[in-house]
C-alpha positions as CSV (number, residue, x, y, z in Angstrom):
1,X,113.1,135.1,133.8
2,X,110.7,137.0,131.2
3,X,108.9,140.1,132.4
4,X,107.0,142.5,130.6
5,X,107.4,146.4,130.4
6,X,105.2,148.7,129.2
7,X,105.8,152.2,128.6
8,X,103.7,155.6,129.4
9,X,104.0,158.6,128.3
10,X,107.8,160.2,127.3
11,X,108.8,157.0,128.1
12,X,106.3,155.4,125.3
13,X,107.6,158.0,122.9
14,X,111.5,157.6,123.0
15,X,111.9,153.7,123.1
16,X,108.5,154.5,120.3
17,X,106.7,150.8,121.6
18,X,104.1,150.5,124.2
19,X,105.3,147.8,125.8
20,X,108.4,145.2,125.7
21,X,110.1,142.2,127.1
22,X,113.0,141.7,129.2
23,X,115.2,138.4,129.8
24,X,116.3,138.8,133.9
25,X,118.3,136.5,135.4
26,X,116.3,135.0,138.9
27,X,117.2,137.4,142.4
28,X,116.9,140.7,140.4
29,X,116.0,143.7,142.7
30,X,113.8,146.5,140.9
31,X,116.6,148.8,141.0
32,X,119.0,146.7,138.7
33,X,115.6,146.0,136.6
34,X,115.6,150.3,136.5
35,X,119.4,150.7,135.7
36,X,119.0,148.5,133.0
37,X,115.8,149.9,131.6
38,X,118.2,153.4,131.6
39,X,120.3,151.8,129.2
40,X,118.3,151.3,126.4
41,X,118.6,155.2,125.4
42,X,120.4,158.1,126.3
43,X,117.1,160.3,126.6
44,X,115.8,157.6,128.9
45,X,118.5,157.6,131.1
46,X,118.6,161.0,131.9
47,X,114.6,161.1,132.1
48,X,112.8,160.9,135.4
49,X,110.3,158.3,136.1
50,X,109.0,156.0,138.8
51,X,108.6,152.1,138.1
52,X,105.4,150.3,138.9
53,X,105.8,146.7,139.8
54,X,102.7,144.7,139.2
55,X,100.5,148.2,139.3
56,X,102.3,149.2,143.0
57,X,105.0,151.0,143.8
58,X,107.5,148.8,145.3
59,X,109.8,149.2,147.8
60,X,113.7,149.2,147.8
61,X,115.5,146.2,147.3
62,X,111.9,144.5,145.9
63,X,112.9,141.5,144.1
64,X,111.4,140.9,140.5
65,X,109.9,137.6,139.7
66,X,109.1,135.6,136.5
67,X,105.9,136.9,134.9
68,X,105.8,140.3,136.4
69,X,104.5,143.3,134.9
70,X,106.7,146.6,135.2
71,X,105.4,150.4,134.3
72,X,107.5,152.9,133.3
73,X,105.8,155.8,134.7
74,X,107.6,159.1,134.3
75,X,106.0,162.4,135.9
76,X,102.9,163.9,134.5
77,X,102.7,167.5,133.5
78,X,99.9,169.4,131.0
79,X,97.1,171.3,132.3
């Protein structure tokens, strides 16, 4: 299944694209979706951040379906 990530933030400077796609196989929870999201750098995976699924924050053990839209959302901070 294709789904599309964008990027905010830290998390739009380190992997240095605004958005991406990934290739998920079908029954994917949002937490193997965020472990494997952690993989693609080292900076990344020791960042924190929140995922948005479809602009909502979904709940644990949310499964992720062809076509959706994921934000990687990591804390806010500036003044």
């Amino acid at each position: 299944m294709d789904i599309t990530v964008k990027c905010f933030a830290a998390a739009r400077d380190v992997l240095a694209r605004d958005e991406f796609h990934m290739d998920i196989p079908e029954g994917t929870t949002i937490e193997v979706v965020e472990r494997e999201i952690r993989k693609l750098s080292t900076q990344l995976a020791e960042m924190p951040f929140m995922l948005a699924l479809n602009m909502a924050y979904p709940a644990e053990g949310t499964l992720v379906k062809e076509g959706d839209e994921l934000a990687i959302i990591p804390p806010v901070s500036g003044g």
